[in-house]
C-alpha positions as CSV (number, residue, x, y, z in Angstrom):
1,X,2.5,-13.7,-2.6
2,X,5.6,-12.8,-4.4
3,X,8.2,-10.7,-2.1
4,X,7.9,-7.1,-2.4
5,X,10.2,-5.1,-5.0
6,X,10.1,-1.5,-2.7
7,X,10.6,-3.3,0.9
8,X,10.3,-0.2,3.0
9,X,6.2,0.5,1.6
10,X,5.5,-3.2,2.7
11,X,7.1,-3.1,6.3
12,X,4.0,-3.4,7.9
13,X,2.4,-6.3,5.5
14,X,-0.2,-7.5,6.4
15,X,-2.9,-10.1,4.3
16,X,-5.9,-11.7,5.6
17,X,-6.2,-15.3,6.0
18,X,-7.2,-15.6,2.5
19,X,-7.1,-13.1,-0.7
20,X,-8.9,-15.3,-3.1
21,X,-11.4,-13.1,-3.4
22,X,-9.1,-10.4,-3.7
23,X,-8.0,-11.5,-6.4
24,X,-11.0,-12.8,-8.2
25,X,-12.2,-8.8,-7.9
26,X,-9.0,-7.6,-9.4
27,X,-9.4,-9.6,-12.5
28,X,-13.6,-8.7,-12.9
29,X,-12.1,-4.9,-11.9
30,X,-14.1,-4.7,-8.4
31,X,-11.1,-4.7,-6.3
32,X,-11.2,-1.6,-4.1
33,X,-7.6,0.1,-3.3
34,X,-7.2,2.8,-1.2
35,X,-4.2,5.1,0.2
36,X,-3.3,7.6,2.5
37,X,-0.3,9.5,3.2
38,X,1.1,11.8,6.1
39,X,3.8,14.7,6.4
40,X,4.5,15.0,10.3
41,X,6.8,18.2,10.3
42,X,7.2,18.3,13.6
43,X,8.7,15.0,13.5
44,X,10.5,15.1,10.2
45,X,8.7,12.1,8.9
46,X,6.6,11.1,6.2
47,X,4.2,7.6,6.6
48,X,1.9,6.0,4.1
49,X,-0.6,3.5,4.5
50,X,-2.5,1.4,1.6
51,X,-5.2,-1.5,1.3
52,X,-6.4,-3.8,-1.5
53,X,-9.8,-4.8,-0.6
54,X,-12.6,-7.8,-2.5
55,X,-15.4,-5.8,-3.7
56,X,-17.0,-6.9,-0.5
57,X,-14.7,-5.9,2.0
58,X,-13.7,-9.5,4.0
59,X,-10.7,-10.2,2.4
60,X,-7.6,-7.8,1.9
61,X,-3.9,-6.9,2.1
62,X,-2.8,-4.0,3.5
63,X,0.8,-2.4,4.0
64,X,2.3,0.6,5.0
65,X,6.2,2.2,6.4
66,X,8.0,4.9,7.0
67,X,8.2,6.6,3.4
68,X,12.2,7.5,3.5
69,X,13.8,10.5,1.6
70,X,16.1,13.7,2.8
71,X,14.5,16.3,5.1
72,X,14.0,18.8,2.6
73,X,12.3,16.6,0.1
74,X,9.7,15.6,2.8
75,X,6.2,16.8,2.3
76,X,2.7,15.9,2.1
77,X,2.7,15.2,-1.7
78,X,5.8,12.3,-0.9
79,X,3.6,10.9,1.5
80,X,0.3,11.0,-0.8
81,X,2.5,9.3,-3.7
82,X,4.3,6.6,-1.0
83,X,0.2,5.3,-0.9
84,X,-0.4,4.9,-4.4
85,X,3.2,3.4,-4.7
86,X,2.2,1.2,-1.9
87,X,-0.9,0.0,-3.9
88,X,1.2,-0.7,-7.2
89,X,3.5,-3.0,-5.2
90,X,1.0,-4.5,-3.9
91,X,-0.4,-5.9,-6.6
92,X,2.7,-6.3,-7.7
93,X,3.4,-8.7,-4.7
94,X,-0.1,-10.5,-5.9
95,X,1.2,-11.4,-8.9
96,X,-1.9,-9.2,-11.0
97,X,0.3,-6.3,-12.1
């Protein structure tokens, strides 16, 4: 895997042991990526969380981190785009983008 160009989405990297599969699936186009963001205003943070899955769910690589930014910019759409930023580095850090 290629090191990541955004280092603060990948801070919690994390790949199975392998991603062949993974990346067999993103060629055919039955990868499965996934994200989620969170605004906690409470807390003043925002957090995003994303996974590339093989079609059949046993092999993956997943990230997330604290998405950073000025108080007044955080919200719940920064957090929702953080994930699907997350996903394009990801790939990005498979080499398939």
């Amino acid at each position: 895997m290629a090191s990541p160009a955004v280092k603060w989405i990948t801070s919690h990297l994390c790949p199975s042991a392998s991603i062949e599969q993974v990346l067999s699936d993103i060629l055919t186009g039955t990868a499965v990526a996934v994200s989620d963001g969170s605004y906690f205003e409470q807390y003043s943070t925002v957090a995003a969380a994303w996974i590339i899955t093989s079609a059949d769910g046993q092999e993956c690589i997943e990230g997330g981190g604290i998405v950073p930014g000025a108080i007044q910019d955080l919200n719940s759409y920064r957090a929702e785009l953080a994930g699907l930023l997350g996903i394009s580095v990801g790939f990005q850090c498979l080499g398939a983008s």
